[in-house]
N, C-alpha and C positions, 0 to 999 in steps of 0.2 A: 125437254128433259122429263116433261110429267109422264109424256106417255112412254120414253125408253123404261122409265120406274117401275108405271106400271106393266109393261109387259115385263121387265125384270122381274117385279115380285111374282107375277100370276106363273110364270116359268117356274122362280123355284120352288113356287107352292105346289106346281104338280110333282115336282123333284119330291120336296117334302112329303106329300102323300106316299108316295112308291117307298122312298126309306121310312116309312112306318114314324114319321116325327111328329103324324097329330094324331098316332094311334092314342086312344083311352087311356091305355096303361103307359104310356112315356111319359119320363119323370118330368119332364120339361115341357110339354102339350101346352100349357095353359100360357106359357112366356115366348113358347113361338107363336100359338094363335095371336096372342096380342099386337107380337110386333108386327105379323102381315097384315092385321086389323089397321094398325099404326100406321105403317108405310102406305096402305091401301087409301084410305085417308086422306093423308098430308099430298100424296101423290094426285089424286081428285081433285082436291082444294089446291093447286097449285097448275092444275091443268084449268080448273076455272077462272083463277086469276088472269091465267095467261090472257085466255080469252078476253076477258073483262079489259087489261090492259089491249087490247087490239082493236076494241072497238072506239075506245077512248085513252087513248095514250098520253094526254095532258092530266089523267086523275092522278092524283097523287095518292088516296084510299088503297086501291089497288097495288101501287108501289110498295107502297108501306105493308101491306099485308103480305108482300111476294117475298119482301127481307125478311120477315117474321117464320114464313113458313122455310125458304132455305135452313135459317139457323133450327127448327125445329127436324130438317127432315139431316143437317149434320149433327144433330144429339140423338136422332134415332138410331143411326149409322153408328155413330161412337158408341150407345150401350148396346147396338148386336153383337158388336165388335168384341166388345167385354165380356159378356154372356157367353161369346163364342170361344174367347181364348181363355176361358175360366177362370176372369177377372171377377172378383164379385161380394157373397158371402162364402165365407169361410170360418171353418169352427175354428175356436178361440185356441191357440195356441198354451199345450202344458207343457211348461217346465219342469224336469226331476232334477 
């Protein structure tokens, strides 16, 4: 799974480039660099656990750290998700 991620992310990130989404002036640059930052990451740290889990399969450290990084890599998932469908800040609603 670590390394489908990361060839998923490094894919869309060349997507990203070409539609101009980490140009300078996009309003959002700085919250998509993060999240590829983010996925890049947790995706890494999950491709080394694996490993670590291979070579010793009875540690429990490694287990424990592999649960930690799923639930972090399905919160990254959930707020691109939200980012993306313009779930987020919103100015405050006026009533007349």
């Amino acid at each position: 799974m670590a390394l489908a991620g990361l060839l998923g992310t490094s894919r869309l990130r060349r997507r990203g480039i070409r539609a101009g989404t980490f140009a300078r002036d996009f309003p959002k640059r700085n919250s998509n660099l993060a999240f590829v930052a983010v996925a890049v990451s947790i995706y890494s740290i999950q491709l080394i656990l694996a490993l670590a889990l291979l070579l010793n399969s009875q540690s429990a450290g490694p287990t424990r750290a592999t649960t930690f990084v799923i639930v972090a890599l399905f919160v990254s998932a959930l707020g691109r998700a939200w980012v993306v469908a313009g779930i987020g800040r919103r100015s405050p609603r006026v009533d007349h």
